[in-house]
C-alpha positions as CSV (number, residue, x, y, z in Angstrom):
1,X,0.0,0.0,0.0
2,X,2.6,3.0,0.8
3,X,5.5,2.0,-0.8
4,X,7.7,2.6,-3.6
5,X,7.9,0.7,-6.6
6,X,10.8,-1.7,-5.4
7,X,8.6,-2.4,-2.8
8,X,10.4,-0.3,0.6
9,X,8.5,0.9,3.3
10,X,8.0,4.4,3.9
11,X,10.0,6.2,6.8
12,X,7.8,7.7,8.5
13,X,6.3,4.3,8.9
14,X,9.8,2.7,10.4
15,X,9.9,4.9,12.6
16,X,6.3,4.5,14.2
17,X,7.3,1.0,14.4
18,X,10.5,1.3,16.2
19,X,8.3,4.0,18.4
20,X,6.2,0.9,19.2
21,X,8.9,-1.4,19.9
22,X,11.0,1.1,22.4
23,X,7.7,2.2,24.4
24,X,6.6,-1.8,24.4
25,X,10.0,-2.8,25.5
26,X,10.0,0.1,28.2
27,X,6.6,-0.7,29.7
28,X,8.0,-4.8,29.7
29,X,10.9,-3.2,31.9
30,X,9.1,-1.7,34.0
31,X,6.2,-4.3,34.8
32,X,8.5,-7.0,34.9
33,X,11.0,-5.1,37.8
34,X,13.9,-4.7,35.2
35,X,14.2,-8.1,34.7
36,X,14.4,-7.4,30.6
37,X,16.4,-4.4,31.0
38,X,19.8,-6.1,29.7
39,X,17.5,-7.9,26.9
40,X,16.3,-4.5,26.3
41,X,19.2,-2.5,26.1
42,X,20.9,-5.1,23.4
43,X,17.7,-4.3,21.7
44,X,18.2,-0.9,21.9
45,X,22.0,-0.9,20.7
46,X,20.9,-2.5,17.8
47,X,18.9,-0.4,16.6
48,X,21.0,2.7,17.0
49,X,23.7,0.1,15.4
50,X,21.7,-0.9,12.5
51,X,20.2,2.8,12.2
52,X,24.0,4.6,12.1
53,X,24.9,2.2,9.3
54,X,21.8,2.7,7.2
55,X,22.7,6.5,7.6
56,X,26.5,5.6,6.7
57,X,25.4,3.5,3.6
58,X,22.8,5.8,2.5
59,X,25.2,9.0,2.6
60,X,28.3,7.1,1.0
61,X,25.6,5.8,-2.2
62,X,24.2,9.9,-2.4
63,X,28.3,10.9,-2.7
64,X,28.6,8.2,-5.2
65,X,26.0,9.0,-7.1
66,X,26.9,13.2,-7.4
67,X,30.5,11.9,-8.0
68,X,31.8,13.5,-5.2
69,X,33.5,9.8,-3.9
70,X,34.9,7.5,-6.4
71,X,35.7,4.0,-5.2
72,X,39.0,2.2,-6.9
């Protein structure tokens, strides 16, 4: 339904997921006493992991692609 030809989802809609997931995991934490915390926070490094790469990637392709960087 909202996405682009190749078939990707929208931003805005990744991050209302990820929204989701973080205020899910949070209210988990703190119903289950911090118990989940360190599952949690893995959770949570991943996704500003996974997030900082995307960024990376996407900036590095844009450079490419105004020949501005030139891989050899």
């Amino acid at each position: 339904m909202y996405d682009d030809p190749e078939g990707n989802m929208p931003n805005w809609a990744k991050w209302l997921i990820g929204g989701i997931a973080f205020t899910g995991a949070v209210v988990l934490t703190a119903l289950t006493g911090g118990a989940l915390a360190s599952l949690f926070i893995g959770m949570g490094v991943s996704i500003v992991v996974g997030g900082t790469q995307y960024i990376m990637r996407y900036s590095i392709e844009k450079l490419i692609k105004m020949g501005w960087l030139v891989i050899v």
